[in-house]
Structure formats: structure tokens, C-alpha cells
KOLGUZA-376616 format. One record per residue (C-alpha): residue in one letter; x, y, z. Coordinates in pm, whole numbers, plus 50000, padded with zeros to 5 digits. Example, Ala and Ser with C-alpha at 12.3 -4.5 7.8 and 13.67 -1.06 7.14 Angstrom:
BEGIN
a512304955050780 s513674989450714 
! end
This chain:
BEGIN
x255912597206033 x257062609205690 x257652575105535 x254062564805693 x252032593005511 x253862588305163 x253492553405180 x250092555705240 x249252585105018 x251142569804732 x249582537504792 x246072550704831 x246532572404462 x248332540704308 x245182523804356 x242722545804163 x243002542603813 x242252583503749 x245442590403965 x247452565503744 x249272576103445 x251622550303331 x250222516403408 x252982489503467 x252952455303526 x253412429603813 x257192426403928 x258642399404171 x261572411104353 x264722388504235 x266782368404477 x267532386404802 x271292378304803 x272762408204568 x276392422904638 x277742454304566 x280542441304287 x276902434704120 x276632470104025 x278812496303823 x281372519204014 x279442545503988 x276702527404168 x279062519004406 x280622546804513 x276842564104527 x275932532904739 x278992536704990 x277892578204976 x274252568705080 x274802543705356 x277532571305517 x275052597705498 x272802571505610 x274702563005944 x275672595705978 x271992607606009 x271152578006254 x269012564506000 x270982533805872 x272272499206053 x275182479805979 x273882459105688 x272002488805503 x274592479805219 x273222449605029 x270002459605148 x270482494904905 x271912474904688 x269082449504642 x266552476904583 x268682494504305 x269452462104157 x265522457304170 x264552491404032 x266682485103749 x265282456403667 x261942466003694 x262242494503509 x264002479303221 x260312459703155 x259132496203004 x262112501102813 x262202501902436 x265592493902282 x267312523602090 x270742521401930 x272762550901973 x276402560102080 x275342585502306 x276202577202689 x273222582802805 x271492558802551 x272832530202683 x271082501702861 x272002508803173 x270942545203330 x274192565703326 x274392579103665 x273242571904012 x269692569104121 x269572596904388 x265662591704487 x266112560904523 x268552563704767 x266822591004921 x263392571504983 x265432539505095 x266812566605387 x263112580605476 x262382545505488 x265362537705750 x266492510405522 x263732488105492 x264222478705149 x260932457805091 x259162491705160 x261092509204933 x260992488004681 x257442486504721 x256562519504772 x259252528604420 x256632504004209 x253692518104335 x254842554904279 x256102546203960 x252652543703830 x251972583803924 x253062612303685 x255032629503959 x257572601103905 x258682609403566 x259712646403752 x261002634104059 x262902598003986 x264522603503688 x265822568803602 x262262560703595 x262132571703210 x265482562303105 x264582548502721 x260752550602828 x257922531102608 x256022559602764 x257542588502618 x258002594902198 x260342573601977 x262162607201862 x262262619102271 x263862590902359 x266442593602040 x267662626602158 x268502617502502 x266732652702661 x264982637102969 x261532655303042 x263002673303342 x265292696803074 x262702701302850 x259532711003080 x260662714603455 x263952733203327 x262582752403065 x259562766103304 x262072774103578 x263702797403340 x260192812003207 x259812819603623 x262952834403639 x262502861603375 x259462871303532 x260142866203907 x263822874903957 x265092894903640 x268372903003804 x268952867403879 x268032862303516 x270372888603387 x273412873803601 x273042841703471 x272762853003107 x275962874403182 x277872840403281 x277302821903010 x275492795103272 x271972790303240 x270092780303540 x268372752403380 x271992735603448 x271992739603777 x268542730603826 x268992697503643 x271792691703911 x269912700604214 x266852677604033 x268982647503957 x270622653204309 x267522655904475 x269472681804619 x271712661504836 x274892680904898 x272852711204838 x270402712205172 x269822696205456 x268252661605521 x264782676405637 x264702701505350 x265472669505114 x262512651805258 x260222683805238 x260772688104894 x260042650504764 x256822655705031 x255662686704881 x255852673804519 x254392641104599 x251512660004830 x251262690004610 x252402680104259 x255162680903974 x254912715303945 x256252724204289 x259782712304141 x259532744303986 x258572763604280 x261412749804493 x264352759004210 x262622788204194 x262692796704588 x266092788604622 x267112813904345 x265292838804542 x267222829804865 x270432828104683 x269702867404515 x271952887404672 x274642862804711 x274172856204304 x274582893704215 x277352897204460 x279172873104286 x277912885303949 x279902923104053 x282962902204205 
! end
């Protein structure tokens, strides 16, 4: 049911050209037949992660492998069409998008591994400004974000989901606040993990699929809310460890 009504809301906004911020072009899926020893070993071992969680949540059949692996494969190349090229030694300049595309994975799951869906419905959403928040390969070396943004490597996340979270925190949960600034740990680095994660490894499959909902539904800004909420959840277990 979830996978209908994103599809179809994402479809339905994709469509209007008010709802659209970035506008992309056409992409035609490349050949079907695309094996894991395509992709790097970090993609790998996030692809063999996926398709466990996948089969443990009943979600996944047998061949769900190359079929993950065709839509990353796919993503990457489509995105790379709204790349600019930027010389840098900084890892996470390179061509390729350093780590492992966690919403990716996580829509080819709410999908049950249909990876012509997915890939559709990852073009179509790619076109909405919740994207550059949610699916943050999407503006790895971006045409649509500054020359100098793109030079410093800080994706959009850090700078305005991140930096807002901590705003929130000050003025929501001051002790929280005040723990973290006693560690030495902001929680803008924790909150880029749980982001990049999409929280996998953090909550549970339904509250994964919730929170991509709710943003999609609701908008960008309920990234916040959710980091936000789980900080208050996690109070009194934050200043007990704060005193220990």
C-alpha cells in the first residue's frame, strides 16, 4: 500500500511543473544484465546487507541481487548526466559517490524488489526538492548546487538540515544540547549518520518507511522534526550517560 501511494504521489507532483525543482532529462535504463563485480566493494557489501535485510523482512526473492544491482548501477548513471566535473583530492570529490546509496536501497525494499519501479519512481522523485534532503547521492558534484558548494564537499544535508537540527535543539531540549556540547560530539554528526543511513540499523523497518513517507507527504523539513523526536526519546538515556 505504501509503495502504491508514493508512487503515485510522487508521480502525480513530478508531473506539475510548480512541484518540480530540478528539471532533468530523459534516461533509458542500460542493459538489464549487470553483476555485482560491476560495482565497488563498498557497493557490494551494502548490496549483500540490503538483500539480507531484504529476505529477512519477507520482502525480497532469490534474484533481488542483480536486480539491486541494476538499479544502483542505473542511478549512478543517471545521475552522473547532472554532474559537473571538479578536480579535487578530497574523497568525497571523486566521480564516483563515496559511500553507499541507502535510499536507494530502501525504496527498492518498499518496492519488494521490482527494480523497474524503483528505478522509475528514483527519476521521477529526483525532479522534487525533497530529494536533495532525503537521497543524498542525488547531489553528489550537482550542476544544481554552487561551483564553490560543490568545491568544499559539505553536502546540503550538513549545512541546512544539520545546522537547523542543532538551532531545535538549543531551544527544544537544552539539556540534550548541553550534553552534547560537554562531549565534544555535536549532534549534527549523528544526525548526518542517521540521514545518510536512512536510519537503517537505527529503527525498525516500519519506522524507516514512515519517515521517507512523512518527508515525501509532508516535506524536507520533517527530517528535522524526526532527528529532533528521537533526541527527545533518547533524553534521559543521553543525560544518563552524560553523568556515567
Amino acid at each position: 500500500v505504501l509503495a502504491e501511494l508514493i508512487e503515485k504521489f510522487v508521480s502525480h507532483l513530478s508531473e506539475s511543473r510548480t512541484d518540480c525543482y530540478f528539471f532533468t532529462g530523459s534516461y533509458k535504463a542500460v542493459d538489464a544484465d549487470v553483476k555485482k563485480e560491476n560495482l565497488s566493494s563498498v557497493q557490494q557489501l551494502g548490496v549483500e546487507m540490503t538483500v539480507r535485510y531484504g529476505k529477512y523482512l519477507n520482502l525480497l526473492k532469490e534474484d533481488a541481487e542483480n536486480g539491486l544491482c541494476f538499479v544502483l548501477m542505473n542511478c549512478e548513471e543517471f545521475l552522473k548526466q547532472q554532474q559537473r566535473t571538479v578536480v579535487s583530492s578530497l574523497c568525497c570529490l571523486q566521480e564516483h559517490y563515496a559511500g553507499y546509496d541507502w535510499f536507494a536501497s530502501s525504496i527498492f525494499l518498499i518496492m519488494s524488489g521490482d527494480r523497474e519501479k524503483t528505478l522509475m519512481f528514483l527519476q521521477q522523485f529526483s525532479r522534487l526538492l525533497v530529494s536533495a534532503f532525503l537521497w543524498l547521492p542525488r547531489l553528489h558534484l550537482s550542476m544544481h548546487l554552487p561551483v564553490t558548494t560543490v568545491e568544499y564537499g559539505i553536502h546540503p544535508v550538513y549545512f541546512c538540515s544539520a545546522h537547523h537540527i542543532e538551532m531545535l535543539l538549543k531551544a527544544e531540549l537544552p539539556l540534550v544540547c548541553s550534553a552534547f556540547h560537554m562531549s565534544g560530539f555535536t549532534p549534527s554528526q549523528i544526525c548526518l549518520q542517521w540521514i545518510t543511513q536512512c536510519f537503517w540499523n537505527y529503527m525498525d523497518w516500519s519506522e524507516i518507511c514512515h519517515y521517507i513517507a512523512m518527508c515525501i507527504f509532508l516535506g524536507p523539513d520533517y527530517q528535522i522534526y524526526m532527528c529532533i523526536s528521537v533526541f527527545r526519546h533518547l533524553q534521559q538515556d543521553i543525560l544518563k550517560h552524560t553523568e556515567a
